[in-house]
N, C-alpha and C positions, 0 to 999 in steps of 0.2 A: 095775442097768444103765439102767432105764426113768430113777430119775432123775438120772445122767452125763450120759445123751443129750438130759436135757431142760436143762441147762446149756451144754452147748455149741451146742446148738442156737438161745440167746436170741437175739434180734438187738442187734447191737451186740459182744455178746462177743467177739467173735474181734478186730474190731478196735483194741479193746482190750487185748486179749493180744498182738497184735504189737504195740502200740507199746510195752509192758511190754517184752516183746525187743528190740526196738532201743535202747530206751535203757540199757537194763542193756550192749547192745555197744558201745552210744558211751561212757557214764559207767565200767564195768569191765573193758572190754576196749580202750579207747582205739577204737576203729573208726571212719571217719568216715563221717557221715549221707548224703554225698552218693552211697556206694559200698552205702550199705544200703538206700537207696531210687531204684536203678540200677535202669530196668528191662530193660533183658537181662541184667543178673550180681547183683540185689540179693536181698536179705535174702528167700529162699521165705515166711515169714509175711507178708510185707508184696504179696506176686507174687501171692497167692494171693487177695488181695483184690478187691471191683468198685474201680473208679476212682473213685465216691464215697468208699467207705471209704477208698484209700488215702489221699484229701486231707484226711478227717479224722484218719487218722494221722498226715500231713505237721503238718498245724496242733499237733494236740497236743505232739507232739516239741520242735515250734518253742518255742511256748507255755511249756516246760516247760523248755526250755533259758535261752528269755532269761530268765528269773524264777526259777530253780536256786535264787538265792541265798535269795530271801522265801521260795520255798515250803516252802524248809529250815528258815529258822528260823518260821516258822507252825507248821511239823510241831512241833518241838520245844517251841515253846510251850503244844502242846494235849498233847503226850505227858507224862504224870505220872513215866514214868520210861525211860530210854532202849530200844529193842528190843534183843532178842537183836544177839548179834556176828554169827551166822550168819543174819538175818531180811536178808539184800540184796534179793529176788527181792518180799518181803514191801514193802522200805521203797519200791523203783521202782512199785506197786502203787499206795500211796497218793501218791507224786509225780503219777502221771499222773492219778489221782482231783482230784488239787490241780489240776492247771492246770487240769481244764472244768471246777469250781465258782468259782474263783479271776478264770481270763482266756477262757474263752470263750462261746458261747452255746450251752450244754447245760443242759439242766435240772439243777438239784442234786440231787433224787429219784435222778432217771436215773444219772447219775455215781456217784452212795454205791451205789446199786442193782447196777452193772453191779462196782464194783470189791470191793463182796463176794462176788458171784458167782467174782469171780477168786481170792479166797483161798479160796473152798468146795472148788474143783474142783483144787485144789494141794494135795496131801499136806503138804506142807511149812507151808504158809498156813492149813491148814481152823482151826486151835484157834486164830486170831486173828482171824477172821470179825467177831466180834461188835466186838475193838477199833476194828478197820477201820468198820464200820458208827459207830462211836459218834464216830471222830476225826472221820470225812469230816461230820458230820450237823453237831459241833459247829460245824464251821470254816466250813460254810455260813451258820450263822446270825450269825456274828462276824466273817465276812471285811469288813464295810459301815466297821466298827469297827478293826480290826486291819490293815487294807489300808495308809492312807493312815501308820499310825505305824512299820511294817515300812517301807513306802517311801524315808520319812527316812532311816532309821539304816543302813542295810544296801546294802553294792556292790553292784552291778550281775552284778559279775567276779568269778571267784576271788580270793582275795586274795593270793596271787602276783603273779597279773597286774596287778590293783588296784596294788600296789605300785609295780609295772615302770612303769605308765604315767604316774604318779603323779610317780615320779623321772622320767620323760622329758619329761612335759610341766606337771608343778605339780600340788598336787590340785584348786584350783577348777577345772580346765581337765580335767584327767580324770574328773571328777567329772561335770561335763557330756557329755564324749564318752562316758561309762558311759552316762548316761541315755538318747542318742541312738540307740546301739549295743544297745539291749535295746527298742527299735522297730523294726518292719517295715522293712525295707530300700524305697523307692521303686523305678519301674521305667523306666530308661531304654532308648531306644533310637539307635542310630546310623540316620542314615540318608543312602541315597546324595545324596539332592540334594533342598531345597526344605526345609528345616526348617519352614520358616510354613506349608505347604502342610500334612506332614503334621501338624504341630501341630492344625492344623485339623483335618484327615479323620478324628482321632486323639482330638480332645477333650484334646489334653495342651498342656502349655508349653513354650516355645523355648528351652533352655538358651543354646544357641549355635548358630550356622550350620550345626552337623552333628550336633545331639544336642537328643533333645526327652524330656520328664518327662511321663510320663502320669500324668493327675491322675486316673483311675478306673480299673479291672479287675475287668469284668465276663466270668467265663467265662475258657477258654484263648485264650493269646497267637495262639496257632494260625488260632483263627477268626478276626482282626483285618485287617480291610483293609490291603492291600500283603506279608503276610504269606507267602501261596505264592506272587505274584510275585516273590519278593525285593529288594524297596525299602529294607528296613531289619532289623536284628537287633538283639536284646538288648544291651547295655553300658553301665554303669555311666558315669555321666559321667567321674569319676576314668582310667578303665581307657581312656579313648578317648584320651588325652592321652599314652601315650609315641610312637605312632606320628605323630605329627604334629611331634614333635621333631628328625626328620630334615629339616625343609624340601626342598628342590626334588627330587622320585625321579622326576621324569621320565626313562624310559632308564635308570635304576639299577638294578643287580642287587644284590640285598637277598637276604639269609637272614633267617630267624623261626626260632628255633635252640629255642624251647620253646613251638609255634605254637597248641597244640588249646587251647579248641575253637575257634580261627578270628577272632575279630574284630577282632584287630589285626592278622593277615593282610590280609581281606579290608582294612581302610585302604591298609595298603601297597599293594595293587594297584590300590584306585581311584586312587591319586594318583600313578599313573602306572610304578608300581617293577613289574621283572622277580623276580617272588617265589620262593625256594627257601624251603618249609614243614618242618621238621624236627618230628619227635616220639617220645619211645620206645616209645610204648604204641600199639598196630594200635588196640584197639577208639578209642582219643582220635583217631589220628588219622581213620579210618574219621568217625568225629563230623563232625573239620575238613572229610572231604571232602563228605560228604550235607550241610553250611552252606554251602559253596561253590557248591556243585551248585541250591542252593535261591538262592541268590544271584546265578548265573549269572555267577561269576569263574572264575580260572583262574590255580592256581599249578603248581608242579613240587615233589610232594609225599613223603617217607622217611621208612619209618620207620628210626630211627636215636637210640640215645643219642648226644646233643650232642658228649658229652667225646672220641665214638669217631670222630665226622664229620671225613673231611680229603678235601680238595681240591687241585688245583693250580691249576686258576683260580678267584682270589682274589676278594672280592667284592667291592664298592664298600662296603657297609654292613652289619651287622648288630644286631637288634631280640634282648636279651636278656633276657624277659618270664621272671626266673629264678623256680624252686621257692623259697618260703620259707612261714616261721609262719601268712599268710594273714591275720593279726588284724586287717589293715583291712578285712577283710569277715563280722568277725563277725553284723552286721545281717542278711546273707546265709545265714550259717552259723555261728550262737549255738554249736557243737560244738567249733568250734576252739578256745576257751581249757579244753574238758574232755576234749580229746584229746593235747594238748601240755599242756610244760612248759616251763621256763628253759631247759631243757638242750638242747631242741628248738633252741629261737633260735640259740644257740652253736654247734652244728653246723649250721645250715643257713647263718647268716654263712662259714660254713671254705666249706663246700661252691658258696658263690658267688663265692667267691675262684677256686676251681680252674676254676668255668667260665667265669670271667671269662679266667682264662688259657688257653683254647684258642679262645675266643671270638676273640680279638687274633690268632691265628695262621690266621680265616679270611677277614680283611680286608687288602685291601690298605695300604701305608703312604698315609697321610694319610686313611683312610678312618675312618665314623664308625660308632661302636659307642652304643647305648642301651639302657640298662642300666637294669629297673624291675623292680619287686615291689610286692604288694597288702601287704606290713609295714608297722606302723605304729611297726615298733622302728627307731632310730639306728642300734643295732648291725648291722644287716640292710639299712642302706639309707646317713643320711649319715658316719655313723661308718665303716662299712666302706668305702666307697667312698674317702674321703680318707684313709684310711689303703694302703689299697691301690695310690693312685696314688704315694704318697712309697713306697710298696715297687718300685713298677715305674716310676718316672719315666725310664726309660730309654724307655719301652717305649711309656707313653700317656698322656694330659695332658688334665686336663675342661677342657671348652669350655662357660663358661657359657651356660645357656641365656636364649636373647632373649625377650622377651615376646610380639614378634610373631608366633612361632610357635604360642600357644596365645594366643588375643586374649581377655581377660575375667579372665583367671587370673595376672594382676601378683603380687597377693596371695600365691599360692601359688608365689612362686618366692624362695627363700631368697639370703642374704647370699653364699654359696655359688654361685650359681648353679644351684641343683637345684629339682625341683618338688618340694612335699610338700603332699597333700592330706591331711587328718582328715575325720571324721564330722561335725565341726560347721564345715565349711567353707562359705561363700555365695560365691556370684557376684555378691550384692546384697542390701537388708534384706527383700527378697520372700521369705516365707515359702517358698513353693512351690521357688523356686530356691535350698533351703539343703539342706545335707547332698549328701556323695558316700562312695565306698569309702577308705578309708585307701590314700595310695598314696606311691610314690617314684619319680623316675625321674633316670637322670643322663644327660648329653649328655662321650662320650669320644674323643678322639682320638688314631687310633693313631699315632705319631711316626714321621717318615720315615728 
């Protein structure tokens, strides 16, 4: 007993054994990381942490996810013969031992150290202790070596997805948005007024008139000047861009029909729109309302599934910010291409179809619908969209979009009339101002 209790006791262990658990729930259970490190409903091993630990959980996870693909084949390089079929619990062990020798700043000792501990104290694991001890030691001494020749040869992505994006956008061009997309995501934010301003107070850079790039982060966003005033909130440059497709909402009564958690709300209502917030989930939108609240807006807020929402008086507009694959924000959430699949894509394209048709039925005629998702698939965004309307041309008709409605972003507005941004998208050759979220948006109008 005396020594169980002197293994679980080590420091560090525990935090290591939960990110051993969450990633076996994201990698074998499909689970997504943002629901497992939720902290009112998330994963108890990870709840049970101080807040330093949990961020060193966050990072490893991260770590481990954008680099899946090397630390896979590293592993396999140094293993002389494949593990057991049953050894899963075993193999997640030395992934997470990979990524802090591999991508972070942990000691190497510490790391092999901590992750034989995790196979001692596992019945399952103890009679591979010693393999664990000898992979993790070798791969520290060879990773200086083996890093940069793994980098070459090996996606980024599953190769599923590899594939998909491949066919969508070329491979030199997928090939680059892999590279982008298995880096840190940057950190924007919107903000209500004076971008130079807070560029300045902020130490970040001016994307554009309402969206500035912080070039550092130090500590939580929380403690950042303007922050419990509510001057500005998190969003992605990409994701700031279909609200602003509506031009004039002065006096407009607008729905946000999949609104949490809030920041394409809160646009709608600086710019003037009478906001109805829709959401199906109490605790999302509960979110929406505490960002509101901190923001010091005001919409008229339900919960309510979209498909079930009816009215009789009709709106002026509706903002269709729909469920989809997510994949343009892998940067954000390396989980999504190991929680989906193909088949994923193809039903969540059906599924945007059916809310696209009740979406039409909460708008007045001549009113306008925008229609966007964080996919970086066709299928999901300009494919379905133009198929859709040759299905309902009775019904609604795209209105290409002008460029004066999002000034800087020419670039990003297709033959088509639609926005699509990628990961290796610029506003200019300025280093600082490159990359956004994968996005799509389309401008529809409903026929009178």
């Amino acid at each position: 007993m005396k020594n169980r209790q002197k293994h679980y006791d080590k420091p560090g262990l525990s935090s290591r054994q939960a990110a051993s658990k969450l990633l076996s729930a994201i990698i074998d259970k499909k689970t997504s990381m943002d629901g497992l490190l939720d902290l009112k409903g998330g994963n108890p091993a990870y709840l049970d942490l101080s807040d330093q630990d949990r961020l060193l959980v966050k990072a490893i996870l991260l770590s481990t996810l954008r680099n899946y693909q090397i630390i896979e084949k590293f592993l396999d390089h140094l293993l002389e013969k494949p593990l057991p079929t049953g050894a899963v619990s075993l193999r997640h062990i030395l992934r997470i031992g990979a990524a802090q020798i591999l991508y972070l700043d942990v000691p190497d000792h510490s790391a092999v150290d901590l992750a034989v501990e995790q196979a001692n104290i596992d019945p399952r694991n103890r009679r591979f202790a010693n393999l664990v001890n000898a992979i993790l030691r070798r791969m520290a001494r060879e990773k200086e070596k083996m890093l940069p020749k793994l980098g070459e040869k090996t996606a980024m992505l599953p190769d599923w997805y590899a594939k998909k994006l491949s066919k969508s956008y070329g491979f030199n061009r997928a090939r680059k948005m892999m590279q982008l997309m298995s880096q840190p995501a940057p950190v924007d934010i919107t903000v209500k007024s004076d971008a130079d301003l807070w560029a300045d107070k902020l130490g970040g850079t001016k994307l554009t008139d309402w969206s500035v790039r912080l070039d550092k982060l130090d500590g939580p966003l929380q403690s950042l000047l303007g922050f419990e005033d509510g001057d500005w909130w998190v969003q992605d440059l990409a994701a700031s861009l279909p609200a602003r497709l509506f031009g004039d909402l002065n006096g407009k009564r607008v729905i946000d029909l999949c609104a949490a958690p809030g920041g394409k709300t809160a646009q709608l209502i600086l710019a003037g729109a009478e906001v109805t917030a829709l959401d199906r989930s109490k605790s999302r939108l509960d979110r929406l309302n505490e960002n509101l609240d901190r923001l010091k807006l005001t919409a008229q807020t339900e919960i309510s599934r979209m498909e079930k929402y009816q009215t009789e008086d009709l709106f002026d507009m509706a903002l269709l910010d729909a469920p989809c694959s997510s994949t343009g924000t892998i940067r954000r959430h390396p989980d999504v291409v190991w929680t989906k699949d193909e088949g994923d894509i193809s039903y969540l394209a059906d599924v945007q179809k059916g809310l696209l048709d009740h979406a039409i039925t909460l708008i007045k005629p001549g009113g306008i619908i925008i229609f966007s998702n964080c996919s970086l698939e066709p299928e999901e965004g300009e494919d379905m969209i133009t198929q859709y309307v040759v299905d309902n041309q009775d019904k609604v008709e795209i209105e290409p979009i002008d460029s004066s409605l999002c000034p800087g972003f020419q670039s990003a507005i297709t033959e088509d009339g639609f926005i699509r941004t990628t990961p290796d998208f610029s506003l200019n050759e300025d280093d600082q101002l490159q990359g956004a979220d994968g996005f799509f948006a389309a401008r529809l109008r409903k026929k009178q």
